[in-house]
VEXVEX-931633 format. One line per field, with one value per atom (N, C-alpha, C): z, y, x. Coordinates in Angstrom, 1 decimal. Layout:
VEXVEX-931633
up [Z,...] .
north [Y,...] .
east [X,...] .
end
This chain:
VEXVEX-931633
up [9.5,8.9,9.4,10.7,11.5,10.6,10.2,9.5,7.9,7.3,6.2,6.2,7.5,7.5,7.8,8.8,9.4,7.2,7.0,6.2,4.7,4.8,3.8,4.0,5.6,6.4,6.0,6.0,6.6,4.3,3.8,2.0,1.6,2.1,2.5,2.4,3.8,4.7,3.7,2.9,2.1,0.8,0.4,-0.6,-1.1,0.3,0.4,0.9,1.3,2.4,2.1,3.5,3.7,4.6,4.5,5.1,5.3,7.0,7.1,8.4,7.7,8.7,9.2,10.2,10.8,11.7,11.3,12.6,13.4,14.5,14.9,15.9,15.0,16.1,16.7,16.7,17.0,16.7,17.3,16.9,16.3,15.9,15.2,15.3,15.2,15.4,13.9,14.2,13.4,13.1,13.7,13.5,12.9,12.8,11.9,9.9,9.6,8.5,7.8,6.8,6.4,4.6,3.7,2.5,2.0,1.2,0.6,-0.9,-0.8,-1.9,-2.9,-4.3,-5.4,-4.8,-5.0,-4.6,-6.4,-5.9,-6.6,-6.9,-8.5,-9.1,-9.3,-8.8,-9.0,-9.6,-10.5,-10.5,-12.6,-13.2,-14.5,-15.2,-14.2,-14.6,-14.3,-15.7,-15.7,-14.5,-14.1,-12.6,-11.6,-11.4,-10.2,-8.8,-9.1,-7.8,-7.9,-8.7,-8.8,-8.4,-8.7,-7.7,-6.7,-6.3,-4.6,-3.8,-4.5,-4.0,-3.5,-4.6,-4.2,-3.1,-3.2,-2.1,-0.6,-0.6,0.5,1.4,0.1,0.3,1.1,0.7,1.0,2.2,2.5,3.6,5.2,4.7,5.7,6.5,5.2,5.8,6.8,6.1,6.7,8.3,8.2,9.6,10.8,10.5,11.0,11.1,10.4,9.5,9.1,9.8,9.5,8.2,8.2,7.0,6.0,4.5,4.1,2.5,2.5,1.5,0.1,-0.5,-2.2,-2.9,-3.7,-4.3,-5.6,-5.7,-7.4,-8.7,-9.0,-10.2,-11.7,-12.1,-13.4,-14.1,-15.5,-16.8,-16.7,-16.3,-16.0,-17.5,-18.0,-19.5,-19.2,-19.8,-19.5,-19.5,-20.6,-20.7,-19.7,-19.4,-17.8,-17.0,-16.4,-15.1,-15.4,-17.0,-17.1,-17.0,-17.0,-16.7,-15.4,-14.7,-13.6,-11.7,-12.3,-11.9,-10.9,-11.1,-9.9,-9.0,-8.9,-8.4,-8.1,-9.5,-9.8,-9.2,-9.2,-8.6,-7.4,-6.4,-5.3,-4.4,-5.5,-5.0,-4.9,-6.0,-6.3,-5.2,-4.7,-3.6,-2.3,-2.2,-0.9,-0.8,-1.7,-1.9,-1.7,-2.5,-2.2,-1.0,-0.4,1.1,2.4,1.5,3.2,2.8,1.3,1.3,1.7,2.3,2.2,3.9,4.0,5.7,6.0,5.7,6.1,6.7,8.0,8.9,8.5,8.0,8.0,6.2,5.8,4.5,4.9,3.9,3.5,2.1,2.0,1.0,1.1,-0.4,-0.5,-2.0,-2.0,-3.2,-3.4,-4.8,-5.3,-6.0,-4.9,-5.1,-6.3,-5.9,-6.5,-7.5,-8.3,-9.0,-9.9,-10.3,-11.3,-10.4,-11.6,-11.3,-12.1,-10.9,-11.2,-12.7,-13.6,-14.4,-13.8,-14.7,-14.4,-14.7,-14.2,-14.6,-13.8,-12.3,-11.8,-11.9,-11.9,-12.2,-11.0,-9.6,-8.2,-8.0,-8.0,-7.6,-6.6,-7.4,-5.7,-5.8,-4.3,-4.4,-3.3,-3.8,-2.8,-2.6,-1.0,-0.9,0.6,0.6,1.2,1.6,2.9,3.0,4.2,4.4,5.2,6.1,7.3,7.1,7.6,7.1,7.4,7.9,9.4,9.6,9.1,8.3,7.3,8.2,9.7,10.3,10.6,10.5,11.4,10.7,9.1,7.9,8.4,9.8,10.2,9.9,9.5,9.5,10.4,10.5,12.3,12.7,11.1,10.4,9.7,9.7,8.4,8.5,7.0,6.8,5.6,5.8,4.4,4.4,3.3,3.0,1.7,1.8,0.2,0.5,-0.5,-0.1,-1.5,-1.5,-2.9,-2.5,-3.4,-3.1,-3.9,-3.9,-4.8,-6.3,-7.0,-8.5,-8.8,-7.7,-8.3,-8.4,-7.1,-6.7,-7.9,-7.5,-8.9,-7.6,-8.5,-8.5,-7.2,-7.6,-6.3,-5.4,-5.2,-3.9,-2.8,-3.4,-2.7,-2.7,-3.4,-2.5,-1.7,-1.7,-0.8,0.7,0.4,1.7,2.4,1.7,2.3,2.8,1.8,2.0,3.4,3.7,5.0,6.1,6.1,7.0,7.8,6.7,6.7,7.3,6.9,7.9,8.8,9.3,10.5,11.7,11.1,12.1,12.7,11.9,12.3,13.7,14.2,15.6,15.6,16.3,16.5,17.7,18.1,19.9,19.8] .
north [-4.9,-3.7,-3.6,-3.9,-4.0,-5.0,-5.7,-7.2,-6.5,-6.1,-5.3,-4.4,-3.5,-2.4,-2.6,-3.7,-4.4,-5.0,-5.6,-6.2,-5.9,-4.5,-3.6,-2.5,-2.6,-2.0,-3.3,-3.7,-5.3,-5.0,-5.6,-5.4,-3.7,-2.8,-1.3,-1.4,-2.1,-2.2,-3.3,-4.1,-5.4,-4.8,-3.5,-3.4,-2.3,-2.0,-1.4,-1.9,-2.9,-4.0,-3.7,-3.6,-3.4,-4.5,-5.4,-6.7,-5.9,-5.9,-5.5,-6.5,-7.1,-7.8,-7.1,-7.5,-6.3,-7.3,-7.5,-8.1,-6.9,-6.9,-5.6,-6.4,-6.3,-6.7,-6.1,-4.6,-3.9,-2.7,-1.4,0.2,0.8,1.7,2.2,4.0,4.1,6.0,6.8,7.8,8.0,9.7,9.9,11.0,10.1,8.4,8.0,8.7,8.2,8.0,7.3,7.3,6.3,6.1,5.5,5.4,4.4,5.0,3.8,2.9,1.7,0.9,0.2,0.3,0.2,-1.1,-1.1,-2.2,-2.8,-4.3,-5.6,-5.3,-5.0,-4.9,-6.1,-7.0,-8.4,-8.0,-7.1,-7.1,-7.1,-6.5,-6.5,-5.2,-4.4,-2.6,-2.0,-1.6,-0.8,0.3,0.4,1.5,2.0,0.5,0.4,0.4,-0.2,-0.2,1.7,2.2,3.3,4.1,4.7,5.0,4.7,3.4,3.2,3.5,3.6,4.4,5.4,6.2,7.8,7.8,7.4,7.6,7.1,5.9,5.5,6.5,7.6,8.9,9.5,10.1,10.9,10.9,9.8,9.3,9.0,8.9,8.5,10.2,11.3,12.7,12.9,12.4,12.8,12.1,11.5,10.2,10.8,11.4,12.4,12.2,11.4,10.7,11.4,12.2,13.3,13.4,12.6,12.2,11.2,11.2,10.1,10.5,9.7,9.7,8.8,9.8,8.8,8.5,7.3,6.7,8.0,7.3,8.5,7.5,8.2,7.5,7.6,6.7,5.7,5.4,5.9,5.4,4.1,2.9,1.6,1.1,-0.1,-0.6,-1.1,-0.9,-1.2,-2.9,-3.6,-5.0,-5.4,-5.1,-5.2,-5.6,-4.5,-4.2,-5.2,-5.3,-6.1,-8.0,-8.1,-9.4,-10.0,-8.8,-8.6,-8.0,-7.7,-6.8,-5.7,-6.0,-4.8,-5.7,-6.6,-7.3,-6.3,-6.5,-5.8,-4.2,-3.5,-2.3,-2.4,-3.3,-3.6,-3.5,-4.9,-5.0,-3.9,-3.2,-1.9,-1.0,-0.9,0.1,-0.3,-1.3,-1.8,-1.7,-1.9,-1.5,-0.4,0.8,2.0,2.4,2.2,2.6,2.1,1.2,0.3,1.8,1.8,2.4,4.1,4.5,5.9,5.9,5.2,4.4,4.9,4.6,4.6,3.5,3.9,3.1,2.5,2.5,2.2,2.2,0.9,0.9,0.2,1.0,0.0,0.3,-1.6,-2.0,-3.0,-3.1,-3.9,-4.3,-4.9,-5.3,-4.9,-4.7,-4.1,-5.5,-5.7,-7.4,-7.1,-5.7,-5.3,-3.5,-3.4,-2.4,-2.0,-1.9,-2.4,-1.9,-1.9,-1.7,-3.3,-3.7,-4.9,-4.3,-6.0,-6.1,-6.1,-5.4,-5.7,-4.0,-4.1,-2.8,-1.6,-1.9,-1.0,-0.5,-1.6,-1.2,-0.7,-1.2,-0.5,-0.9,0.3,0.0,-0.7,-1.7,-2.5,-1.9,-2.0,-2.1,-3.2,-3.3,-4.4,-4.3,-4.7,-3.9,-4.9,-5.2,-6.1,-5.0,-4.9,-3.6,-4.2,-4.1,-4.4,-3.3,-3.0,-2.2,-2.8,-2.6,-3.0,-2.6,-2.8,-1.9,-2.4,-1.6,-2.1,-2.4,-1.8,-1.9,-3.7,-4.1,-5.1,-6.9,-6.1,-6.6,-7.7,-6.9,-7.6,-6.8,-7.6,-7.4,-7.0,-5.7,-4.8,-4.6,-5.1,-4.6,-5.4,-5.7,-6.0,-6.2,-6.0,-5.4,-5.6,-6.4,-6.7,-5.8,-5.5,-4.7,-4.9,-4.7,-4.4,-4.2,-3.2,-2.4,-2.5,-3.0,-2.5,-1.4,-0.3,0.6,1.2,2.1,2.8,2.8,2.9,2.7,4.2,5.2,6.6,6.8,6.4,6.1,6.0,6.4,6.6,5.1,4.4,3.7,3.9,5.3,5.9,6.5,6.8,7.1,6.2,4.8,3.5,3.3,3.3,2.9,3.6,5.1,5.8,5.4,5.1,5.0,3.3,2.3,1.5,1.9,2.0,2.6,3.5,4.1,5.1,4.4,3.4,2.5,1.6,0.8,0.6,0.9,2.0,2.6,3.7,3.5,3.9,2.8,1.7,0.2,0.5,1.4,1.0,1.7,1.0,1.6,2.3,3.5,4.4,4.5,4.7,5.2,6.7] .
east [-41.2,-40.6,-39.1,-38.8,-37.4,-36.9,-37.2,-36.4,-36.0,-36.6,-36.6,-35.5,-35.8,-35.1,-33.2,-33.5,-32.3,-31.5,-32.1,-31.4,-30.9,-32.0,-31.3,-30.1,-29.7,-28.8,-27.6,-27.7,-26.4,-26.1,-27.3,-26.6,-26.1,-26.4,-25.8,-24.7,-24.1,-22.7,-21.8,-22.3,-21.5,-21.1,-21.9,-20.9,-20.1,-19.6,-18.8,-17.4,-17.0,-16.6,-14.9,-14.5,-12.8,-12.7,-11.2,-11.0,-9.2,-9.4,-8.1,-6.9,-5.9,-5.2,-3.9,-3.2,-2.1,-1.5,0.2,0.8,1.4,1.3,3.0,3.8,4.9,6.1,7.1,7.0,7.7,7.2,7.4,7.3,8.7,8.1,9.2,9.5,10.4,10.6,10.4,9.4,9.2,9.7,11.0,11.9,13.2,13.1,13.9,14.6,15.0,14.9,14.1,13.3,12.0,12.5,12.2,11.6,10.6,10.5,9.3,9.9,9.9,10.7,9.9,10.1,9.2,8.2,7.1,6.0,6.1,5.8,5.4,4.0,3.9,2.6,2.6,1.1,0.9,-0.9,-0.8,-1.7,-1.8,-2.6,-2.8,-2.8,-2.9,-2.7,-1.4,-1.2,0.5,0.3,1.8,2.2,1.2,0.2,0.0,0.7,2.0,2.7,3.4,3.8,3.9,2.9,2.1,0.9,1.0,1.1,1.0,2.1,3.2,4.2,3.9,3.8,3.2,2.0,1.6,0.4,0.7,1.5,1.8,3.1,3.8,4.8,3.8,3.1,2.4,1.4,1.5,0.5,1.8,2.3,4.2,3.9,4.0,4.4,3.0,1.8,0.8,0.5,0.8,1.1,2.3,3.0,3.9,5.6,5.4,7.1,8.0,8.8,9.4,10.7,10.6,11.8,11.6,11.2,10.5,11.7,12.6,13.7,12.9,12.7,12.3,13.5,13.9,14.8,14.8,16.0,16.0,15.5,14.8,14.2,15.1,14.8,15.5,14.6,15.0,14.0,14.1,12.8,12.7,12.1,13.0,12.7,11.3,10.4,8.6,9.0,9.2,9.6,10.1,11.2,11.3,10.9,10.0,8.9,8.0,7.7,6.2,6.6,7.8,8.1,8.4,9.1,9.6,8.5,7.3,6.5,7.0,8.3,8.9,9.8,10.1,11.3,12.7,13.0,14.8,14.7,13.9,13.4,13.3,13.0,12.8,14.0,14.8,16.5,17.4,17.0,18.2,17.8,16.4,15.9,16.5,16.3,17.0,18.7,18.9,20.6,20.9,20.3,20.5,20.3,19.1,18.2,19.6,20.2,21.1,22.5,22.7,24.1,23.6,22.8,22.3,21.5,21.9,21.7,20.7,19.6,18.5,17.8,16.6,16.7,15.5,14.0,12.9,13.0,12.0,11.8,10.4,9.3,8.3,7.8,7.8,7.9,6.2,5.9,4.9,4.7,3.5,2.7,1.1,1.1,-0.1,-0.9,-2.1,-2.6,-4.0,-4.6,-5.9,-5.5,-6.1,-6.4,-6.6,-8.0,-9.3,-10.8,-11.5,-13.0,-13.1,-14.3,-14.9,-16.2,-16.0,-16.7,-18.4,-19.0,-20.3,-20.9,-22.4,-23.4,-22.6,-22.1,-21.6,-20.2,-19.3,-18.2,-17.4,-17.9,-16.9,-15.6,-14.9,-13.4,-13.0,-11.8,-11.8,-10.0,-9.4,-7.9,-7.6,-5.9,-5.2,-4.4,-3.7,-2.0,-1.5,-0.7,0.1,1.6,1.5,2.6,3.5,4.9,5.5,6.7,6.8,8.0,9.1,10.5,11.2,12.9,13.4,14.0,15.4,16.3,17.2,18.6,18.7,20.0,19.8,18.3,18.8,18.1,17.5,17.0,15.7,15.0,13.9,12.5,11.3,10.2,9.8,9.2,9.2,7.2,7.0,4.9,4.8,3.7,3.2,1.6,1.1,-0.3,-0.9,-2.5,-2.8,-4.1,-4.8,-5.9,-6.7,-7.7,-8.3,-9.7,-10.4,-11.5,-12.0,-13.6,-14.2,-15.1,-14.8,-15.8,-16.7,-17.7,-18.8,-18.5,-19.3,-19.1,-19.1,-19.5,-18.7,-17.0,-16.9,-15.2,-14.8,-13.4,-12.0,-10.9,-10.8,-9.7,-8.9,-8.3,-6.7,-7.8,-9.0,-9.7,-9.4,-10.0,-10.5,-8.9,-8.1,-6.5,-5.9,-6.6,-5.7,-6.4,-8.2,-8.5,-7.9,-7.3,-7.2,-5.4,-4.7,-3.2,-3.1,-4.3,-4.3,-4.9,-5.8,-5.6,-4.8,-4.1,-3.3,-1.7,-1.3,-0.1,-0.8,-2.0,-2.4,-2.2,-1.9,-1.6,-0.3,0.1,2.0,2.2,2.8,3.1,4.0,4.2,5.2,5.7,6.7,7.0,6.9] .
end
């Protein structure tokens, strides 16, 4: 009955499953200046990396990031983006972020976001995030993640909870 009970515990725990990697090479201040720079949708769903923008904004203030500068937004040609996955957006972010002197950017890519095919249908996400401090154009973090979760779950649930793990790694002084 222990072997039963044990093993219906262990297939429980698997499908739910978060796989999270994290370098730190430095802390960072987080009464800096911060933004967050358009993410590389590498995925198959339109403004995915948008979304994760927003969420990873929003997760900066809630982390206690006193200053989190959003780029000004620009009607982006869809053809564009969809060729580009967010590249040219990336570059222009980083341009702006250096001429507006700001000290912290993080930037990433959107690797998962979709519900897997099948009877259930659980959302999985994926995010590859980096921060980077712009005085000195060095990789200071970096952080991989992705979580499939419940077939009730919405999509931006299961990204927010990996996105929040994720810049929970970052070190602060």
């Amino acid at each position: 009955m222990k072997r039963l009970l044990l093993l219906l515990v262990g297939l429980f725990a698997l499908t739910a499953c978060t796989t999270l990697h994290q370098g730190v090479r430095d802390s960072a201040a987080p009464d800096a200046v911060w933004t967050v720079l358009p993410f590389i949708n590498n995925t198959e769903t339109p403004f995915a990396a948008e979304r994760a923008e927003a969420i990873s904004t929003a997760l900066l203030y809630a982390r206690g990031i006193q200053q989190v500068v959003s780029m000004p937004a620009e009607p982006a040609a869809e053809a564009d983006s969809l060729i580009d996955r967010g590249q040219k957006r990336r570059q222009e972010g980083v341009a702006w972020a250096k001429k507006q002197q700001i000290r912290y950017a993080v930037q990433g890519s959107v690797t998962e976001w979709r519900y897997k095919v099948g009877l259930d249908g659980e959302p999985v996400a994926g995010f590859t995030l980096q921060l980077v401090d712009l005085q000195s154009d060095k990789v200071v973090w970096t952080g991989s993640s992705g979580k499939s979760g419940w077939s009730r779950e919405a999509v931006s649930a299961v990204a927010q909870q990996v996105l929040e793990k994720l810049i929970a790694t970052i070190e602060l002084r």
